[in-house]
N, C-alpha and C positions, 0 to 999 in steps of 0.2 A: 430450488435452492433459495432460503432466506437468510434474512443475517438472522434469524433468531439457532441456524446450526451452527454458528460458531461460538456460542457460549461453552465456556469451562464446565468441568466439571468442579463440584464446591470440594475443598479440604478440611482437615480439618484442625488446620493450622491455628492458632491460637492470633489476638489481635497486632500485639505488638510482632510477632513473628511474619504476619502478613506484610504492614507495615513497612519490615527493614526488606523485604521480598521487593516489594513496590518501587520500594526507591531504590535498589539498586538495580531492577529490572528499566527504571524512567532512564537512571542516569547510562544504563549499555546502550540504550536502545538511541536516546539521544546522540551519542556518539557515532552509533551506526550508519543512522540517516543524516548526519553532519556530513560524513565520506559520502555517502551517497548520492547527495546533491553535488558535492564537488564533482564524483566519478561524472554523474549525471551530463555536467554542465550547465545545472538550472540555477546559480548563481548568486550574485549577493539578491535578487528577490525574495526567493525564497526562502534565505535564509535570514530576511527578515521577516518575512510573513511568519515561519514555524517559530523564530527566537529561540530554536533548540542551540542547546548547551555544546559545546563542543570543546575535549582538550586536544590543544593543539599538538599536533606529531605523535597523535596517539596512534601505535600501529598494529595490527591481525596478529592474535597471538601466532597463528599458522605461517604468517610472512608475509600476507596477502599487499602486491602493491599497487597502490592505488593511482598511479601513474601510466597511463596505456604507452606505449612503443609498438615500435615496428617489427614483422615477425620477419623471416627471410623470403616468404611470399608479396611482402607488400600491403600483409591485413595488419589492422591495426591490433593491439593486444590490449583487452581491457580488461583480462582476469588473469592473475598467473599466481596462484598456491599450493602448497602442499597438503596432500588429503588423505583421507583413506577411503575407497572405493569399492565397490562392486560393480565393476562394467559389463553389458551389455545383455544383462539377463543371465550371468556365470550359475551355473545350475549348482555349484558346488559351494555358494553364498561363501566364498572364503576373502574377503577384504584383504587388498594391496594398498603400499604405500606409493601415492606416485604424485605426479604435478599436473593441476587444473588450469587448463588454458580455455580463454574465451574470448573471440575475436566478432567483428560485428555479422559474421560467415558461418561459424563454425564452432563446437566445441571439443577439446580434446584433452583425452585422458590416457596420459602418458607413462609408463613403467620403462627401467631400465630394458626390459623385455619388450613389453608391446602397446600396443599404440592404437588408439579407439578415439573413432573422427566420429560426430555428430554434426550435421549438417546442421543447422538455425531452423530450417523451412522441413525438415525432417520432422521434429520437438512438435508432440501432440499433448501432453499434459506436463503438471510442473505442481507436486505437492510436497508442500514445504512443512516441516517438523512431525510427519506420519513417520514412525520409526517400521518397515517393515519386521513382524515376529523372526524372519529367520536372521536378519542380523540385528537385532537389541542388544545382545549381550556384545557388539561391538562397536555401536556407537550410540552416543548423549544424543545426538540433532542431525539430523539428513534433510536432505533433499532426493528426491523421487525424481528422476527425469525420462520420461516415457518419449520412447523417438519409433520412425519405421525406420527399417532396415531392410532393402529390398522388398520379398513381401511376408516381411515377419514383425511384430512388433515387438520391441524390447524396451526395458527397463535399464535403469542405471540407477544405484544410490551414492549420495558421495556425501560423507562423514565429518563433522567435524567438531570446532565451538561455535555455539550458537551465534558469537556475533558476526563471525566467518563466514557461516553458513545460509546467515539473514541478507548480509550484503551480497554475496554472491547472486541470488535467489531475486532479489530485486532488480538488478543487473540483467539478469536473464530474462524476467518477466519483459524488461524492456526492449531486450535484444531482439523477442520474438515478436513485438507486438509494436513499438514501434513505427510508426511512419505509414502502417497499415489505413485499407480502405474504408469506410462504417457508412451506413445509412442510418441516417439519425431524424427523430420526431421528437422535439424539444419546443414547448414543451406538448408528448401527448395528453396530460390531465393537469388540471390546476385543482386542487383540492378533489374532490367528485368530479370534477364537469368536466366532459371529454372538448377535448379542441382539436378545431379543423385545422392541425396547422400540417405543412406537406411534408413531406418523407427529405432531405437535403444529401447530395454525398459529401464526405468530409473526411479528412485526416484523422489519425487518433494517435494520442500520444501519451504515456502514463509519469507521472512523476508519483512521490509519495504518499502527498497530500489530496491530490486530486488524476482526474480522465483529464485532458483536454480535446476539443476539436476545433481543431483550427481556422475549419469551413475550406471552401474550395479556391479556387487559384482565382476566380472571378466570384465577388463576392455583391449580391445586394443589401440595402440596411438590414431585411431579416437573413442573411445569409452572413453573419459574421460571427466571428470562434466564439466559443462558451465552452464552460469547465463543469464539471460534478466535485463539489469537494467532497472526498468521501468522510469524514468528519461528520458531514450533514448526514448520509443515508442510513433512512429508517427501514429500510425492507427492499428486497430484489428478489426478482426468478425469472429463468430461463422460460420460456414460452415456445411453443412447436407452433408454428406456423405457415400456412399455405400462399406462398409469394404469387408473386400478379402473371405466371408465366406459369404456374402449376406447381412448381417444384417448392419443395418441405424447405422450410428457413429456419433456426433458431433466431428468437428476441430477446432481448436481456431487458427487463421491465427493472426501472430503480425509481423507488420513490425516495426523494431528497428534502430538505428543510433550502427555500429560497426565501430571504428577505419574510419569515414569519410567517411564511404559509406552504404547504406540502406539493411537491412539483413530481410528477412524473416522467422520466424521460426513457425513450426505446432506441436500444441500439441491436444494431445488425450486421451483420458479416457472410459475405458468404459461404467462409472456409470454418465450416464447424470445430476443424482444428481450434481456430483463433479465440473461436467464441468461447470456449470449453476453456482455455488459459487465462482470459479475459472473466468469466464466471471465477474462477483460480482467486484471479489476484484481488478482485474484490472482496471475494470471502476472507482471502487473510489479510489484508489492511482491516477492515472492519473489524476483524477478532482481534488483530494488536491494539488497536483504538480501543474498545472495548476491555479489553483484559487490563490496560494500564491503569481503566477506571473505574474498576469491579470494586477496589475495594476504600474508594475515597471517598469519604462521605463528606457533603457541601452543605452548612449551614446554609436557610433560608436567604442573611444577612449578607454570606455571600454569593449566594446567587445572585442577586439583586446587583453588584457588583459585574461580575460575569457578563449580565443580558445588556448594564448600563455598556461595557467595551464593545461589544457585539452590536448593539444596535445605534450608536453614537459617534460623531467625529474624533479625530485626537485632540482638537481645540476647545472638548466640552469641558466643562469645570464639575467633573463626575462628582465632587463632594456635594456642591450647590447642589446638584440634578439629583440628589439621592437623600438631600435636606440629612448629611451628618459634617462630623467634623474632620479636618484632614488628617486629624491622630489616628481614628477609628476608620478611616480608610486605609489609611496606611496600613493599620493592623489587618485588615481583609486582604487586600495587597500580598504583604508578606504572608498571609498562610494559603491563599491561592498559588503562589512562586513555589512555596514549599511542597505543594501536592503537582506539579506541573502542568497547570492549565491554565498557565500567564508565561510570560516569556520573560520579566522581570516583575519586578519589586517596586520599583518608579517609574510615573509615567515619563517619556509614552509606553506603554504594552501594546501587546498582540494576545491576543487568546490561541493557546496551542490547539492541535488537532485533537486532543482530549478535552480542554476547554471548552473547545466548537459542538464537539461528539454532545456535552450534558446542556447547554444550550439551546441544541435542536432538539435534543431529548426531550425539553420543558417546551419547546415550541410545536411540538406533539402532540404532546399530551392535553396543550389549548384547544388543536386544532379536534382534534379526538372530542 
């Protein structure tokens, strides 16, 4: 797997047609991950870091509500929508209307008829906007959720609007993956050069923007948490490998942009389940990252702009540092705001996860 498979396929959509595509694909998407940080619990941080735009009391066309409660079990509920569905591998691919529930346990897909549990620890794959061919002609955007079932595996699609479909999906990714165990080698390569640095165990935890690993409950100074923003990664793949005990391991190899030069880091799992959802969801952050920025093109002048936020404090006097005048910054400003890869107009800024994405693009391409 690399990021280079989740590149679009080109249209042949005319310039300005693109364009209004862009921004109203920035402005859903924004929203989306607005709820999803709140669902999340990741906080006013990160929602200064992202600067994503968010209207307030905007709600799921579906109903979706964004406030978890309690079920009659005592699970918390942190997804409850109406959908349309295909549960459990129905060999008759015939789509019911029913209610999607998702608790930190369990997923359930509900009909006035019948009623289809999916364990958490069940959920082997999770591919988000593959429409399978026998239901296209009923639904815009899916989700695929591959679970066991005794000893059979099944399938599930469940249908909707895309921005429904995206929160949910992220939700889930975190449900499964969450709080999970990793052996982590951070960093194994600093440009070329391999480092002797040791294998660590650690927490793992996903938010939108980045991995994190929290490191372990007893920490030395190289044993403290560190993040992968995925923004920065320029390339990943699964690796087969043969563990200290004999037995076959998958590695997830990510080369990332750190501080201006290309970092490798290796993660591990032992539950090939994990690793295979965990490959998942990097491949599609990376492809949203990328698709928002497929078709925005950045003047030199401001780039230059871009690398001065990315590489400098909020207290730096970016016009002096870039020898122009504050009108013509300004103007960089607002047409950086306007393609989304600033989080404002006035300093101070943040450079968005698309921002970040063409930044390490160009700090790449140095290093290359």
């Amino acid at each position: 797997m690399t990021a280079a498979d989740s590149d679009r396929d080109g249209g042949d959509r005319d310039a300005s047609e693109s364009h209004s595509e862009h921004g109203e694909a920035a402005e859903q998407r924004s929203e989306l991950l607005e709820a999803y940080r709140e669902e999340s619990g990741s906080g006013s941080d990160s929602k200064s870091k992202s600067g994503s735009k968010s209207k307030s009391g905007s709600k799921s066309k579906s109903g979706s509500k964004s406030k978890s409660r309690k079920a009659q079990s005592g699970e918390s509920v942190i997804v409850d929508f109406v959908a349309n569905f295909v549960a459990g591998g129905d060999a008759a691919f015939d789509p019911v209307k029913g209610r999607v529930l998702m608790s930190e346990r369990r997923l359930v897909l509900a009909t006035s008829e019948t009623k289809t549990m999916i364990p958490i620890t069940s959920i082997f794959d999770i591919a988000v906007g593959q429409v399978p061919p026998e239901v296209e002609e009923f639904f815009d955007y899916t989700v695929m959720v591959g679970y066991v079932d005794g000893d059979y595996r099944r399938t599930t699609v469940i249908g909707g609007d895309r921005e429904t479909i995206e929160k949910f999906s992220l939700l889930l990714f975190r449900a499964t993956l969450n709080g999970s165990t990793a052996l982590v080698k951070h960093p194994a390569k600093i440009g070329g050069r391999v480092m002797d640095t040791p294998k660590r165990k650690t927490g793992l935890n996903l938010d939108y923007e980045s991995v994190s690993f929290p490191g372990s409950d007893v920490q030395s100074e190289e044993d403290g948490p560190f993040s992968i923003d995925l923004a920065s990664v320029v390339f990943f793949e699964v690796i087969e490998r043969t563990a200290d005990d004999g037995d076959s391991i998958l590695v997830l190899s990510v080369q990332h942009v750190e501080n201006g030069q290309t970092v490798t880091s290796e993660i591990s799992m032992r539950s090939r389940r994990k690793m295979n959802i965990l490959g998942r969801y990097l491949r599609l952050i990376y492809h949203w990252i990328k698709s928002d920025v497929r078709d925005v093109e950045v003047a030199e002048t401001e780039l230059e702009v871009l690398v001065g936020l990315y590489s400098t404090a909020e207290d730096i006097d970016l016009a002096s540092l870039l020898d122009i005048g504050d009108a013509e910054l300004e103007a960089r400003l607002e047409s950086l705001h306007e393609n989304d890869l600033i989080t404002d107009e006035e300093p101070p800024v943040d450079l968005t996860p698309q921002g970040r994405f063409i930044v390490n693009e160009e700090f790449e391409d140095i290093n290359v």
